[in-house]
N, C-alpha and C positions, 0 to 999 in steps of 0.2 A: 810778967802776966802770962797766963797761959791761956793759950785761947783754944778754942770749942770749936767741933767740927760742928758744921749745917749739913744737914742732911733733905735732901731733897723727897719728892713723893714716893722715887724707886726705893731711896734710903731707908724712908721709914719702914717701907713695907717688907724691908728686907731686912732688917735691923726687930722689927715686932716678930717677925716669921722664926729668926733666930733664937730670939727671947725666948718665943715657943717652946720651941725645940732643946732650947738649956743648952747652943750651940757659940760656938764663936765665927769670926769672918777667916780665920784662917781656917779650921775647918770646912767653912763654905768652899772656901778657894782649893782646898788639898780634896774633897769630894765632888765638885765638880770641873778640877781640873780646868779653873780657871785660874791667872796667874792673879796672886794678892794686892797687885798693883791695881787688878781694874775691877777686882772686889771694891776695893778700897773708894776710888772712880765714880763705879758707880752711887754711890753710897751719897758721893757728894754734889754729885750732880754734875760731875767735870766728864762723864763720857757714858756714853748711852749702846748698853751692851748691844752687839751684832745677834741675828737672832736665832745664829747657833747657841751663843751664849744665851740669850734670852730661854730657851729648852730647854739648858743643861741648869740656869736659875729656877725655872718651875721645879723639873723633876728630884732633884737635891733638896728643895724648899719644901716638895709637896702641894707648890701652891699651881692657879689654874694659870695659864699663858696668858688670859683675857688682863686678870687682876695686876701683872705685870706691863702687859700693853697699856690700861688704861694707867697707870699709876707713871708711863714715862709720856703720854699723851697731855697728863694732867700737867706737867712741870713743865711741856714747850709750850703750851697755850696761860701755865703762868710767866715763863719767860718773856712772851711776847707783848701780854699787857703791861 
């Protein structure tokens, strides 16, 4: 049986932003010179990028810092409930 990665709210959002762009996550990782591991990490909700990474996620994405903040805000406030 093969199982299916969950993707968390930083996931999706960074996973749709890709889509966008017609990009893959090793691209992501080789243009922002983050290592693939915490591409990967982040995606699943197992590690919540530092926020050098968080900057170098916006500027590579295109997307705003806000839309990142909120989107890993939103997964510790559903973790907690």
């Amino acid at each position: 049986m093969r199982k299916t990665k969950k993707h968390c709210a930083l996931g999706k959002l960074i996973s749709k932003r890709l889509v966008d762009l017609e990009e893959t996550q090793d691209w992501l990782a080789k243009t922002s010179k983050i290592q693939p591991c915490l591409i990967s990490k982040y995606c699943t909700g197992n590690s919540i990028p530092s926020a050098q990474n968080i900057y170098k996620l916006a500027v590579t994405l295109e997307i705003d810092i806000d839309k990142i903040l909120k989107a890993i805000m939103d997964e510790k406030e559903h973790k907690a409930s």
